[in-house]
C-alpha positions in Angstrom: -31.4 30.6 -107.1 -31.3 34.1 -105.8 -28.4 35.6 -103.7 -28.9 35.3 -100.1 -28.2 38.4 -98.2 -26.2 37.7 -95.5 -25.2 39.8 -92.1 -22.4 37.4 -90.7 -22.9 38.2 -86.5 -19.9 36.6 -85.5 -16.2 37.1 -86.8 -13.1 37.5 -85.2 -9.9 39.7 -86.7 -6.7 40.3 -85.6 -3.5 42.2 -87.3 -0.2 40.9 -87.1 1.1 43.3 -83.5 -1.7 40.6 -82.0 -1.2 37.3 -83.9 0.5 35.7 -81.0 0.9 34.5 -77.3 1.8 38.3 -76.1 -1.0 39.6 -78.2 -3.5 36.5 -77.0 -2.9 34.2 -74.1 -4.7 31.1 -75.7 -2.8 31.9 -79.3 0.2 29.0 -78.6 2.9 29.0 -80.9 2.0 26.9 -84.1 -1.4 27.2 -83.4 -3.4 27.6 -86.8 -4.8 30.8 -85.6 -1.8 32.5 -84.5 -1.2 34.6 -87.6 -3.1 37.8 -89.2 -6.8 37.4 -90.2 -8.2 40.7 -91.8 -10.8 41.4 -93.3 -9.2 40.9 -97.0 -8.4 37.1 -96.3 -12.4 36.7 -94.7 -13.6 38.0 -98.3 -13.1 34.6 -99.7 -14.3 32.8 -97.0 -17.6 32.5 -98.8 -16.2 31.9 -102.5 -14.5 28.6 -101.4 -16.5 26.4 -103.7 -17.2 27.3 -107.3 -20.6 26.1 -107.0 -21.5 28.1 -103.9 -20.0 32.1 -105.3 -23.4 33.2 -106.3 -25.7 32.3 -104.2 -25.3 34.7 -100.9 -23.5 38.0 -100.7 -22.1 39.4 -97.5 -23.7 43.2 -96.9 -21.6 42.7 -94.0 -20.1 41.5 -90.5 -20.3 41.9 -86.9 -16.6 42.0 -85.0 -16.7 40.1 -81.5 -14.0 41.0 -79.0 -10.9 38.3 -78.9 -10.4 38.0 -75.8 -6.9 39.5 -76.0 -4.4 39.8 -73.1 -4.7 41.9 -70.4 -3.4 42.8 -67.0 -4.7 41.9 -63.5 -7.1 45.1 -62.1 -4.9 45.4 -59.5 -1.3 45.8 -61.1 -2.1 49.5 -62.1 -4.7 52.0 -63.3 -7.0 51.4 -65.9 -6.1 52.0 -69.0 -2.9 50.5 -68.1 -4.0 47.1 -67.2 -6.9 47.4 -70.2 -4.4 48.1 -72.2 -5.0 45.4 -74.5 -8.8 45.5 -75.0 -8.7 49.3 -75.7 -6.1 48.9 -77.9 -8.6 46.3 -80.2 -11.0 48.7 -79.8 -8.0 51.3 -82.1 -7.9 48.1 -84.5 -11.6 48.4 -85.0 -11.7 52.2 -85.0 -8.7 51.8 -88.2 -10.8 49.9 -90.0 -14.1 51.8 -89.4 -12.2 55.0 -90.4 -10.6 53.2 -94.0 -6.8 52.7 -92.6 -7.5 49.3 -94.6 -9.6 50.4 -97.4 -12.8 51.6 -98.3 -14.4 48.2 -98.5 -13.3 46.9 -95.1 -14.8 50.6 -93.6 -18.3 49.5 -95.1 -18.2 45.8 -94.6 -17.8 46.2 -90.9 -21.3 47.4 -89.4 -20.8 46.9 -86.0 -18.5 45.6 -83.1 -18.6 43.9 -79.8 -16.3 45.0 -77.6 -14.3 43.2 -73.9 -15.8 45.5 -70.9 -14.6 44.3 -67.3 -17.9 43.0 -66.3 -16.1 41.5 -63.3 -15.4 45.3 -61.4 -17.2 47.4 -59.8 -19.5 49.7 -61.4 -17.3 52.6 -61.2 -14.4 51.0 -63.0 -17.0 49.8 -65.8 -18.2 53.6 -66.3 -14.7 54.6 -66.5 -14.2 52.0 -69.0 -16.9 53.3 -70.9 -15.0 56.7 -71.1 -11.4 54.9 -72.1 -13.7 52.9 -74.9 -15.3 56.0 -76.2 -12.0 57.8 -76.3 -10.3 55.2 -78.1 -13.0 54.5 -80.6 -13.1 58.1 -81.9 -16.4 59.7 -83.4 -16.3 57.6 -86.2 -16.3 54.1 -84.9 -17.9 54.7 -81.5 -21.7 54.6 -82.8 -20.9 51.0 -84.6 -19.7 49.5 -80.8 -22.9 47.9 -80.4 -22.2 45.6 -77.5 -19.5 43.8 -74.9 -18.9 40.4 -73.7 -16.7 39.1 -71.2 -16.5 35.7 -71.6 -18.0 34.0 -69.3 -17.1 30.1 -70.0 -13.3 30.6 -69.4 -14.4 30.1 -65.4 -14.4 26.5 -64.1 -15.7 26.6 -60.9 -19.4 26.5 -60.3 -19.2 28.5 -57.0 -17.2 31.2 -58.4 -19.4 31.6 -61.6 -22.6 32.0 -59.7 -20.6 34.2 -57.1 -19.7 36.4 -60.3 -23.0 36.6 -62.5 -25.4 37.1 -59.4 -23.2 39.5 -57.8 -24.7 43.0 -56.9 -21.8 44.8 -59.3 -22.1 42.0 -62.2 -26.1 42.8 -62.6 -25.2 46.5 -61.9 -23.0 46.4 -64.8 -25.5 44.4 -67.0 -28.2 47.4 -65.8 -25.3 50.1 -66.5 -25.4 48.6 -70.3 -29.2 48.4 -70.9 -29.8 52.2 -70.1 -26.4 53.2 -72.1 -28.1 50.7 -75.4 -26.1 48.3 -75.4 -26.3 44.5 -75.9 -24.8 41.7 -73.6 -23.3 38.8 -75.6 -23.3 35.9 -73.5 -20.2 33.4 -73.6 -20.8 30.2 -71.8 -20.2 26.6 -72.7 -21.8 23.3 -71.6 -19.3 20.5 -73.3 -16.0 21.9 -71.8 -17.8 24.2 -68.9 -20.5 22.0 -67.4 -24.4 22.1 -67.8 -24.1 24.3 -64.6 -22.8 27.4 -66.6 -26.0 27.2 -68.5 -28.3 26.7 -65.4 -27.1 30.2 -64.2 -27.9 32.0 -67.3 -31.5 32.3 -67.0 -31.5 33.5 -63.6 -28.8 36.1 -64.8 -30.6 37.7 -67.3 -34.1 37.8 -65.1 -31.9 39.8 -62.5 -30.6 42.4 -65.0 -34.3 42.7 -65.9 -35.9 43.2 -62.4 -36.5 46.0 -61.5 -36.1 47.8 -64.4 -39.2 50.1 -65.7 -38.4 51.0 -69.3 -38.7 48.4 -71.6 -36.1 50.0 -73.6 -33.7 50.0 -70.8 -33.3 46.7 -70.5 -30.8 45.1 -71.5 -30.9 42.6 -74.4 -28.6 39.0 -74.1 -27.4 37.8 -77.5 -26.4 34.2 -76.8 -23.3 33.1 -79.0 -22.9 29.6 -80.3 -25.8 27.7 -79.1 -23.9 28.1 -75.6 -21.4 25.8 -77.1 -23.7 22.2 -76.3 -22.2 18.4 -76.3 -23.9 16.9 -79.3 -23.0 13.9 -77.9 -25.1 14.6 -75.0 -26.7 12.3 -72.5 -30.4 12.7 -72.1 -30.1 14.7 -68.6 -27.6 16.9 -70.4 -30.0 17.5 -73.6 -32.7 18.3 -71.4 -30.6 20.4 -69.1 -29.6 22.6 -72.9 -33.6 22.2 -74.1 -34.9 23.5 -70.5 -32.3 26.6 -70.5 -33.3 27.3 -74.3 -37.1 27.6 -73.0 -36.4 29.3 -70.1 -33.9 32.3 -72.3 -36.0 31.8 -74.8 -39.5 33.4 -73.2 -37.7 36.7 -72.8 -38.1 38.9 -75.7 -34.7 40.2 -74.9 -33.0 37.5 -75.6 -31.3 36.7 -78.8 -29.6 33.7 -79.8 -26.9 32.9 -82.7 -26.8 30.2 -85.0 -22.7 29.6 -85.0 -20.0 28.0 -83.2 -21.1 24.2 -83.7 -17.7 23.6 -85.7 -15.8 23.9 -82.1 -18.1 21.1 -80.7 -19.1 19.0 -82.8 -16.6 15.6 -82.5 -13.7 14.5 -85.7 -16.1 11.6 -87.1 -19.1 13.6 -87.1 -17.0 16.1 -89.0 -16.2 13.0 -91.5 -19.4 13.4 -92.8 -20.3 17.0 -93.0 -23.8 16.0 -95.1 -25.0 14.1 -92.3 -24.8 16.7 -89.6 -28.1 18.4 -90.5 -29.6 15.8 -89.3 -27.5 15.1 -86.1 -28.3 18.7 -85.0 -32.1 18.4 -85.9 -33.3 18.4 -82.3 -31.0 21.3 -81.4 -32.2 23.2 -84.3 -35.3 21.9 -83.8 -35.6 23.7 -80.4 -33.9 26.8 -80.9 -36.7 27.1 -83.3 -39.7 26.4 -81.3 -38.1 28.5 -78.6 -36.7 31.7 -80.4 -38.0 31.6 -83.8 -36.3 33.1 -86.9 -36.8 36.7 -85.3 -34.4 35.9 -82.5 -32.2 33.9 -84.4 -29.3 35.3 -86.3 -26.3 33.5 -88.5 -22.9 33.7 -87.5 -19.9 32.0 -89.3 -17.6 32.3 -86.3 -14.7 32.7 -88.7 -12.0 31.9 -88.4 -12.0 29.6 -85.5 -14.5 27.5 -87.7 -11.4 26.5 -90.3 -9.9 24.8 -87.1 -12.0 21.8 -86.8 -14.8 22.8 -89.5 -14.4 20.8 -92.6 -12.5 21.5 -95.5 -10.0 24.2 -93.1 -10.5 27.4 -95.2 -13.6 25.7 -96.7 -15.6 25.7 -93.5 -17.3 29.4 -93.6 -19.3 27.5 -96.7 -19.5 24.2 -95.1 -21.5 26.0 -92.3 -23.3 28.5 -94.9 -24.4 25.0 -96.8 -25.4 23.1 -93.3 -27.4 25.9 -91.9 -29.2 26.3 -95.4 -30.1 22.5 -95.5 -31.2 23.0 -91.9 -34.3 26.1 -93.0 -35.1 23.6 -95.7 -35.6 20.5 -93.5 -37.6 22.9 -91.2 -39.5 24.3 -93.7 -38.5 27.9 -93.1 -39.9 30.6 -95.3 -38.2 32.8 -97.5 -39.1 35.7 -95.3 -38.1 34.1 -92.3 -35.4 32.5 -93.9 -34.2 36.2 -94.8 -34.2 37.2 -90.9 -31.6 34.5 -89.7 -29.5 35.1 -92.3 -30.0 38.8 -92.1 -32.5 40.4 -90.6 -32.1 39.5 -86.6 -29.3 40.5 -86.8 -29.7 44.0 -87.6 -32.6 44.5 -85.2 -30.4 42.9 -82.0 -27.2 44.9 -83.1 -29.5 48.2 -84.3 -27.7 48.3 -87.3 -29.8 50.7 -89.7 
């Protein structure tokens, strides 16, 4: 069999300065996570399992935000209280520019970066400035994107007060005509079915109104927006009826990642049988975004939490999502633009 090029969408890194609670509010001490992941210890990720080193090779990775700590807006200026974020964005911008080594410079083809969606417009723009600052010439034309995680608020009133706000779609408009991507963050099982009922309606505001195609801004969803696979019907239908609704819009990408963090401890018992307990999710993902909107992402390292086999599980998902093509009869070309191809067209990565 053929090596599979692969563009992994989603990884996380951090150095050691961030590998803990001051660095990250949700890293807890003793928590798997809270210690260094580079970019030298997610080269074997993929070479797990004797049997599966040949057959894909990682051309390389897109680095989402972290969601590190950072101040309130209203304890002091700026870059003070964004400290954090911009100083991830320096982390990026040393390994863009080779502080770790020539490999980790070229393996890292783009990033996703926080942005206080949240302010006002103005503060957004001046983020912009502190972001480009920081980044330097070298790293700035990777930044590809921001998020601002959107699942992390539990109140349905608030959420919809947020994402429908005048600023919010400002901002969202603000990153379209700049050319840059949204990654949306929201999560059904732990959030509520409500969090994904606003989305739709988001993303058609940051569109209206807008002229130029090219200035609109494109939504890449992360992690099937984080579905209960043990799902009720009304909550399957609630996930299929957002899918179609995000999925009509050209604009809108989605990424194949994440299940790891929902999927329950006996499914995980048997990892050769979830193929087929994701079928229908798969199944309509497909139908509604096809292989040209759909990109792989191993979500490492949070996948070695509950993924099976710990450091085994950026393979586990690599062998799961493969079985998944084949089931669905996917084409070699097609096949080619989930693992690779989407993900260099929604992240412009020549």
């Amino acid at each position: 069999m053929p090596q599979q090029r692969v563009i992994d969408s989603h990884i996380h890194l951090w150095p050691p300065e961030t590998s803990n609670e001051n660095g990250h509010s949700w890293m807890t001490p003793g928590m798997p996570l809270a210690k260094p992941h580079l970019l030298e210890r997610y080269y074997s990720a993929p070479q797990q399992k004797e049997s599966s080193e040949s057959d894909v090779k990682v051309e390389g990775v897109v680095y989402v935000e972290t969601d590190v700590r950072h101040d309130t807006p209203a304890s002091a200026d700026l870059a003070t209280w964004a400290k954090g974020p911009l100083d991830e964005i320096l982390f990026v911008r040393k390994v863009i520019e080779g502080h770790y080594g020539e490999r980790d410079e070229n393996m890292l083809l783009a990033f996703v970066a926080w942005a206080p969606m949240d302010q006002p417009t103005e503060v957004l723009e001046q983020y912009l400035k502190l972001a480009k600052d920081m980044a330097g010439p070298i790293a700035w034309p990777r930044l590809k994107g921001f998020r601002f995680l959107l699942q992390a608020i539990e109140k349905q009133s608030a959420f919809e007060k947020l994402v429908f706000s005048d600023h919010f779609i400002d901002n969202l408009k603000l990153l379209g005509r700049r050319g840059y991507s949204f990654d949306i963050g929201v999560d059904q099982r732990s959030g509520g079915s409500w969090q994904l009922e606003a989305i739709p309606k988001m993303v058609q505001l940051a569109h209206d109104g807008v002229e130029a195609e090219s200035e609109k801004v494109v939504f890449i969803v992360n992690h099937l927006c984080k579905p209960n696979f043990e799902s009720t019907s009304q909550d399957a239908g609630v996930w299929s009826d957002t899918m179609h609704a995000l999925g009509s819009n050209r604009k809108v990408y989605m990424k194949l990642s994440g299940a790891f963090s929902e999927l329950t401890h006996q499914m995980m018992e048997t990892p050769s049988a979830i193929p087929s307990l994701m079928r229908f999710w798969i199944s309509t993902i497909m139908k509604e975004f096809g292989p040209a909107r759909i990109m792989f992402g191993s979500d490492w390292p949070v996948c070695n939490v509950q993924g099976p086999g710990g450091e085994s599980a950026w393979v586990a998902w690599k062998d799961i999502v493969r079985s998944m093509l084949d089931d669905h009869g996917v084409s070699t070309s097609d096949c080619d633009k989930i693992w690779r191809g989407t993900a260099a067209e929604a992240y412009r990565i020549s």
